[in-house]
C-alpha positions as CSV (number, residue, x, y, z in Angstrom):
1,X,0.1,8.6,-15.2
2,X,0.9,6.0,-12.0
3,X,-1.3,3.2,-11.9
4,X,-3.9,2.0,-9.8
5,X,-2.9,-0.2,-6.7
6,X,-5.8,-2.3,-5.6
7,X,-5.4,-4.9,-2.7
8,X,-8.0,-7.9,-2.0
9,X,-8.0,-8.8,1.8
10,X,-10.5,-10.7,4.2
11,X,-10.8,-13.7,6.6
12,X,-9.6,-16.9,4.9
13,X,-11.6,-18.7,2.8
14,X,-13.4,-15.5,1.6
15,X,-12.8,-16.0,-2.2
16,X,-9.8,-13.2,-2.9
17,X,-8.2,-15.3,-5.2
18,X,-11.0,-16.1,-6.9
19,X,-12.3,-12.3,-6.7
20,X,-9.4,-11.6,-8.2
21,X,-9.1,-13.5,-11.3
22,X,-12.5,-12.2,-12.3
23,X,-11.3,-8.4,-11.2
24,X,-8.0,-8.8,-13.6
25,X,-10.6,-9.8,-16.7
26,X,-12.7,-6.9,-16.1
27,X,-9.9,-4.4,-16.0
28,X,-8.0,-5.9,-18.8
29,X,-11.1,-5.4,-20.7
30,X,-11.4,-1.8,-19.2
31,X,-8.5,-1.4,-21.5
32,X,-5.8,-1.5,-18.6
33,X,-2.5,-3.1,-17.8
34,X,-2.9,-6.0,-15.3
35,X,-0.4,-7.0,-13.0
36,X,-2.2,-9.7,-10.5
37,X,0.3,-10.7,-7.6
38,X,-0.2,-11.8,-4.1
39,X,1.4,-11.9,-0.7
40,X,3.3,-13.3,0.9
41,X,5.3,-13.7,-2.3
42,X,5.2,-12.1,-5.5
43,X,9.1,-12.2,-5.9
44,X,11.6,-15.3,-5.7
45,X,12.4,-14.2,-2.5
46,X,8.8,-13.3,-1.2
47,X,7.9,-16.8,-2.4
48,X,10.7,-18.8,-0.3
49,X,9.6,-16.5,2.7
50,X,5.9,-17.5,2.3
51,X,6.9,-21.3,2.5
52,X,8.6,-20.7,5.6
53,X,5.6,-18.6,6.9
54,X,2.9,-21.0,6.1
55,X,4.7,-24.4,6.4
56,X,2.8,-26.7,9.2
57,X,6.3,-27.3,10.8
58,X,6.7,-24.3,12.3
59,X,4.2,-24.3,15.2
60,X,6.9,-22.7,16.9
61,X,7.0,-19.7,15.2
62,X,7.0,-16.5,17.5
63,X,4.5,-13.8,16.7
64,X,7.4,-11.1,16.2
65,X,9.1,-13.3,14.1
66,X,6.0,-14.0,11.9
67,X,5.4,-10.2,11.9
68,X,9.1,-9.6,10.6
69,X,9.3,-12.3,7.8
70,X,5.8,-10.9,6.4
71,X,7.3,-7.3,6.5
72,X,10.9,-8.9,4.7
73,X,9.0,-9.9,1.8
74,X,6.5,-7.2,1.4
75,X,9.6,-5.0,1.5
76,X,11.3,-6.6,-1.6
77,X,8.0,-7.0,-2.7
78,X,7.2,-3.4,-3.5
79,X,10.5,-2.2,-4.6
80,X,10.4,-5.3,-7.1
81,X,7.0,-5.3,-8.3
82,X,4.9,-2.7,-6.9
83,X,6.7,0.8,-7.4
84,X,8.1,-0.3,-11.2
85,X,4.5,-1.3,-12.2
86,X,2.9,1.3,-10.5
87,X,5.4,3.8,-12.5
88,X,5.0,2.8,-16.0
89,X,0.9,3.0,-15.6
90,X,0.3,-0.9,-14.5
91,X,-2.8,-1.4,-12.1
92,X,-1.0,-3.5,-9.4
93,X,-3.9,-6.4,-8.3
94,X,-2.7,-7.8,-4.5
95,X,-4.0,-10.6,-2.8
96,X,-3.2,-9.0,1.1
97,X,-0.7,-6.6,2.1
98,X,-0.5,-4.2,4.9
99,X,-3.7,-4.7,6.0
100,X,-3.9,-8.4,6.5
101,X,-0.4,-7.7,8.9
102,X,-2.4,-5.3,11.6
103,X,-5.7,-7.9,11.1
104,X,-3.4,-11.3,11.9
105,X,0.0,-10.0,13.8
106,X,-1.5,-7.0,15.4
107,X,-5.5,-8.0,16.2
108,X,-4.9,-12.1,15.8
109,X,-1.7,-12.6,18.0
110,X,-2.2,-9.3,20.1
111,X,0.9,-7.9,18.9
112,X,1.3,-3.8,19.1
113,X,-0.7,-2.1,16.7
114,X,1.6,0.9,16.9
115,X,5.0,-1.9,16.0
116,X,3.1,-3.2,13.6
117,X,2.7,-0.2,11.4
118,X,6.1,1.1,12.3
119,X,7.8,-2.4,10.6
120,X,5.3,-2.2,7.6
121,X,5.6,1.5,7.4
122,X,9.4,0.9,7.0
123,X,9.3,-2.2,4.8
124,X,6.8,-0.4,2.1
125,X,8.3,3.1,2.1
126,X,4.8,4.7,3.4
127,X,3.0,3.0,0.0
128,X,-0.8,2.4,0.6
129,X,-3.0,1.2,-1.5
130,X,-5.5,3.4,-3.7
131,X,-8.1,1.1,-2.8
132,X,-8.9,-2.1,-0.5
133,X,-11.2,-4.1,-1.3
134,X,-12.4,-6.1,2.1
135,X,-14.1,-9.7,1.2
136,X,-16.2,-10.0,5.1
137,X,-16.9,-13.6,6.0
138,X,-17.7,-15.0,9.6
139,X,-14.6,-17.6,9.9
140,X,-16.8,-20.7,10.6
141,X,-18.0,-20.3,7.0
142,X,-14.6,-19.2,5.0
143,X,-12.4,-22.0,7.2
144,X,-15.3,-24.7,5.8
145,X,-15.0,-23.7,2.6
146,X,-11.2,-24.4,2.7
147,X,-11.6,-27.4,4.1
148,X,-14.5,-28.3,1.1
149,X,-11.6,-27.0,-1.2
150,X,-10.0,-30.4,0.0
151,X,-6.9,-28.7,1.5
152,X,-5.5,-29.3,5.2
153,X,-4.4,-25.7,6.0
154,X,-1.7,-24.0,6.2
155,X,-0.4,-22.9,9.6
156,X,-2.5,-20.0,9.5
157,X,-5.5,-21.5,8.5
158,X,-5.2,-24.3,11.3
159,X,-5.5,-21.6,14.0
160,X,-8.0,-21.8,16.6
161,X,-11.7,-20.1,15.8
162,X,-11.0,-17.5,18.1
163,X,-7.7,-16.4,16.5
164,X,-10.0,-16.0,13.0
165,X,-12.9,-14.0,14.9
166,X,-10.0,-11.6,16.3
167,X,-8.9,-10.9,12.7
168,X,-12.1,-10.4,11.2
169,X,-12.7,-8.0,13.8
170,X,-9.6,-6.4,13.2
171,X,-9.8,-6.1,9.2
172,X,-13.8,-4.2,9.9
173,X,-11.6,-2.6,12.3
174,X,-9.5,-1.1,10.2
175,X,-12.4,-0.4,7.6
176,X,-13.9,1.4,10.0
177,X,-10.5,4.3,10.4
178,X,-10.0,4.6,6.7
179,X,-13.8,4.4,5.7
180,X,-12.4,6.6,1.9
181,X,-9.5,3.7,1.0
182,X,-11.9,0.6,1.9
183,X,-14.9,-1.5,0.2
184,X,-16.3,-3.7,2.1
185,X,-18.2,-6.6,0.3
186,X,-20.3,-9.2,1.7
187,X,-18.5,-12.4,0.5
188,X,-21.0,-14.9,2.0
189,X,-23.0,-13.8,-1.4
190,X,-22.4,-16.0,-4.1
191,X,-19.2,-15.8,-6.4
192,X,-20.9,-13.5,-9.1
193,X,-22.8,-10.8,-7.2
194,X,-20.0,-10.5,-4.9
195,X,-17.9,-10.2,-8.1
196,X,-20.3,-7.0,-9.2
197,X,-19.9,-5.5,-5.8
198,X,-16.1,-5.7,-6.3
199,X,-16.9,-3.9,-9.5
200,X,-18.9,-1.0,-8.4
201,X,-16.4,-0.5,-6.0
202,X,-13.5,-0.5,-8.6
203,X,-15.8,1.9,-11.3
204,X,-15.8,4.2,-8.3
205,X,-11.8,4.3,-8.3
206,X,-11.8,4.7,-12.0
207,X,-14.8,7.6,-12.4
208,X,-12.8,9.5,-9.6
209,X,-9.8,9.8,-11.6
210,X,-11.7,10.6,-14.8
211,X,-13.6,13.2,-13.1
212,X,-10.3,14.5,-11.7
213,X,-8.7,14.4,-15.4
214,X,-11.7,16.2,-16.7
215,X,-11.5,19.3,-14.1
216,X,-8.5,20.2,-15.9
217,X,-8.9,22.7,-18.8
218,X,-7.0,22.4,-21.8
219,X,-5.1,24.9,-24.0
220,X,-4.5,27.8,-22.3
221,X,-4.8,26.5,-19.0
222,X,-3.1,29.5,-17.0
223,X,-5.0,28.7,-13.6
224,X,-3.5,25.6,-13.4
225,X,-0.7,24.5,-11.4
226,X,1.0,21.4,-11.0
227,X,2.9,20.9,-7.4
228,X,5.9,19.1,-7.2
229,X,6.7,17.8,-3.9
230,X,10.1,15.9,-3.5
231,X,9.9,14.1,0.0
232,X,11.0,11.0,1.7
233,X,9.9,7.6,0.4
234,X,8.6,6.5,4.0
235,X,6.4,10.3,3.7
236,X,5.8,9.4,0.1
237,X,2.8,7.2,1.1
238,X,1.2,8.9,3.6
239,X,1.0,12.0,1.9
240,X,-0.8,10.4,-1.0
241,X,-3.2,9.0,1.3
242,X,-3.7,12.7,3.2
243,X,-4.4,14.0,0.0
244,X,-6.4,12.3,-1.5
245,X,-8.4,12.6,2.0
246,X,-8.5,16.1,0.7
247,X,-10.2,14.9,-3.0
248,X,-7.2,16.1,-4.2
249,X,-5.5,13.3,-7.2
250,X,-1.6,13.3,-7.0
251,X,0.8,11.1,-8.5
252,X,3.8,9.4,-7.6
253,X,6.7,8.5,-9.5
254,X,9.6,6.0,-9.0
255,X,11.4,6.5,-6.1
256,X,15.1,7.8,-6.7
257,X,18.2,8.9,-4.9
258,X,19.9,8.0,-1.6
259,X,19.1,10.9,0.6
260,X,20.2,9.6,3.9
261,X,20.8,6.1,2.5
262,X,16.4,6.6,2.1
263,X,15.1,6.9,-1.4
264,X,13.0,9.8,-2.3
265,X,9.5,9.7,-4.0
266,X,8.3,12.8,-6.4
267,X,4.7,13.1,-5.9
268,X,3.1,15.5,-8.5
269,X,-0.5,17.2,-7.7
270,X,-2.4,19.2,-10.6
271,X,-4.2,21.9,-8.7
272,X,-6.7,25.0,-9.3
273,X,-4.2,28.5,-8.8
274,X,-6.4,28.7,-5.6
275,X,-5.7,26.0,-3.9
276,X,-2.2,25.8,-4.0
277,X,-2.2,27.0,-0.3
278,X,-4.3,24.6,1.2
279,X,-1.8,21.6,-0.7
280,X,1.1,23.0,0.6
281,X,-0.2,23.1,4.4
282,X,-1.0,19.1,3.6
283,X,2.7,18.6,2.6
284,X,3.5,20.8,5.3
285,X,1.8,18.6,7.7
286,X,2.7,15.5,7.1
287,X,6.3,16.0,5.7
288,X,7.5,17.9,8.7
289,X,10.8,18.0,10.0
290,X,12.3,15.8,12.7
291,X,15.2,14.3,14.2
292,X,16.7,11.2,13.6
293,X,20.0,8.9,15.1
294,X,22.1,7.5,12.2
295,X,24.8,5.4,12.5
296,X,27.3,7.0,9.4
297,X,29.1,4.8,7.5
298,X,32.6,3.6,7.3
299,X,35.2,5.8,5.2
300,X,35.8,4.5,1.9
301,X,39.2,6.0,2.0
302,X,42.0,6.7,4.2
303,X,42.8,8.5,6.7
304,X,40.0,7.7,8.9
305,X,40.8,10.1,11.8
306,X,37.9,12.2,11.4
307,X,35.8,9.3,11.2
308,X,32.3,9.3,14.0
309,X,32.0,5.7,15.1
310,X,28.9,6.9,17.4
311,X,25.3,7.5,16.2
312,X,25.0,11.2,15.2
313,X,21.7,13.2,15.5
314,X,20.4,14.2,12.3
315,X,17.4,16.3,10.8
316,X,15.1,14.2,8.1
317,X,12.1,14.8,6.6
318,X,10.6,17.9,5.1
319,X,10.3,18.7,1.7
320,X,11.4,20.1,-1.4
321,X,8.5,21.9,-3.5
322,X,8.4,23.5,-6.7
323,X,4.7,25.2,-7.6
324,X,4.9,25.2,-12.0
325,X,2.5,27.3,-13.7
326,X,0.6,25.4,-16.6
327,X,0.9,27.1,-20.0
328,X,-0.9,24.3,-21.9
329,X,-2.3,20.5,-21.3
330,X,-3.9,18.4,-23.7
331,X,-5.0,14.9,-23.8
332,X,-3.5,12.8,-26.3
């Protein structure tokens, strides 16, 4: 079964590394596999991007560039650590991702929301989180506690008050459009209740798997089905998120294949005979067609007459689904 992918976010200074040492002790002694990471970084090459990103020197910095280096190494990021952990069962535990790009490049330097998404979208293949776990603090408080922590800053954390205000407003923002994937938890509270808030929020992600898994009958199971929906890694994401909008549990498995120099993700969904419909019309909806330019590649061999140096107009998306009727499941 694909693991859990929790994320930590919040103003700076609101305790996520913290929060998140404690989280990885109570879910290792759930019984799970632990992967703690953060961002930027998380990978060799994530890490030499986040030194870049947060050195002092680069005042200079413009905001698309900022946006664009973040994006680079959350894209190596998840095809590195996320997807492989996620696929063999590991509960990926992220200080930031996604999220903390709309709240600083998008809401904090006034950069386009829509852009914003678009290059993240791109960079992660569509992955969201299954949860988000928001740490609210008013600025004023979380930037003293950094500076009590006896460290300078980094360039982000040397911004102006009003820049932090903007992305606390954008991070309740964002909890506010997607109220089913986000926890928010007072982190003004001291370290151990907001520790238990983080907690209920987590047993809450864990009992709604269990009561998924226990919905599903055992021998004899014929009014089962499982769906098998083969789409487009940058679809992959946001049809997990659409269903389980829908309280419906799917999982997704290692991307694979090339299709249109794009890799594919395989999402399976374990489903009642009777709502087999209403599944399909989410695939339907958020895998549907569309055109695309793409620039071919160069012929490998000779002779290249034949070869289209322009852009060609292409149809992507879509998907491929197979509905599987259940002749048995058991839990071993």
């Amino acid at each position: 079964m694909r693991g859990f992918f929790i994320t930590l976010e919040g103003p700076d200074g609101a305790g996520k590394s913290t929060q998140a040492r404690l989280l990885e002790d109570y879910l290792r002694e759930a019984g799970l596999e632990v992967l703690t990471t953060r961002e930027p970084g998380g990978t060799p090459i994530g890490e030499r991007i986040r030194q870049i990103l947060l050195d002092n020197a680069h005042t200079e910095m413009a905001a698309e560039t900022e946006m664009l280096l973040f994006a680079a190494a959350r894209a190596q990021f998840v095809r590195q650590v996320v997807r492989p952990a996620l696929a063999r069962g590991a509960t990926v535990l992220s200080e930031r991702y996604v999220d903390a790009s709309l709240a600083y490049q998008g809401f904090g330097r006034g950069l386009d929301l829509g852009l914003v998404r678009m290059v993240n979208e791109a960079a992660t293949g569509g992955l969201l989180p299954d949860l988000t776990v928001l740490l609210d603090i008013d600025p004023e408080v979380g930037l003293r506690r950094v500076r009590a922590a006896a460290r300078g800053g980094d360039r982000l954390e040397r911004e102006a008050m009003a820049f932090h205000q903007r992305v606390r407003a954008g991070f309740l923002e964002l909890a506010r459009e997607s109220p089913k994937r986000f926890a928010v938890v007072d982190a003004q509270d001291d370290v151990e209740r907001v520790h238990q808030a983080v907690v209920r929020a987590v047993q809450g992600l864990l009992a709604g798997r269990r009561e998924a898994a226990a919905d599903l009958p055992g021998e004899g199971a014929g009014a089962i089905k499982l769906v098998l929906a083969v789409v487009q890694e940058k679809d992959g994401g946001r049809l997990m998120e659409a269903l389980t909008a829908a309280q419906f549990q799917g999982t997704m498995l290692a991307s694979t294949g090339g299709f249109l120099r794009e890799g594919n993700s395989t999402i399976l969904i374990g489903v009642q005979d009777e709502q087999v419909d209403e599944v399909l019309g989410i695939i339907q909806k958020v895998c549907h067609r569309r055109e695309q330019l793409l620039s071919p590649m160069p012929p490998v061999v000779e002779p290249v007459d034949s070869y289209v140096t322009y852009p060609v107009k292409v149809e992507v998306g879509g998907a491929i689904v197979f509905v599987l009727g259940v002749d048995r499941m058991e839990r071993i």
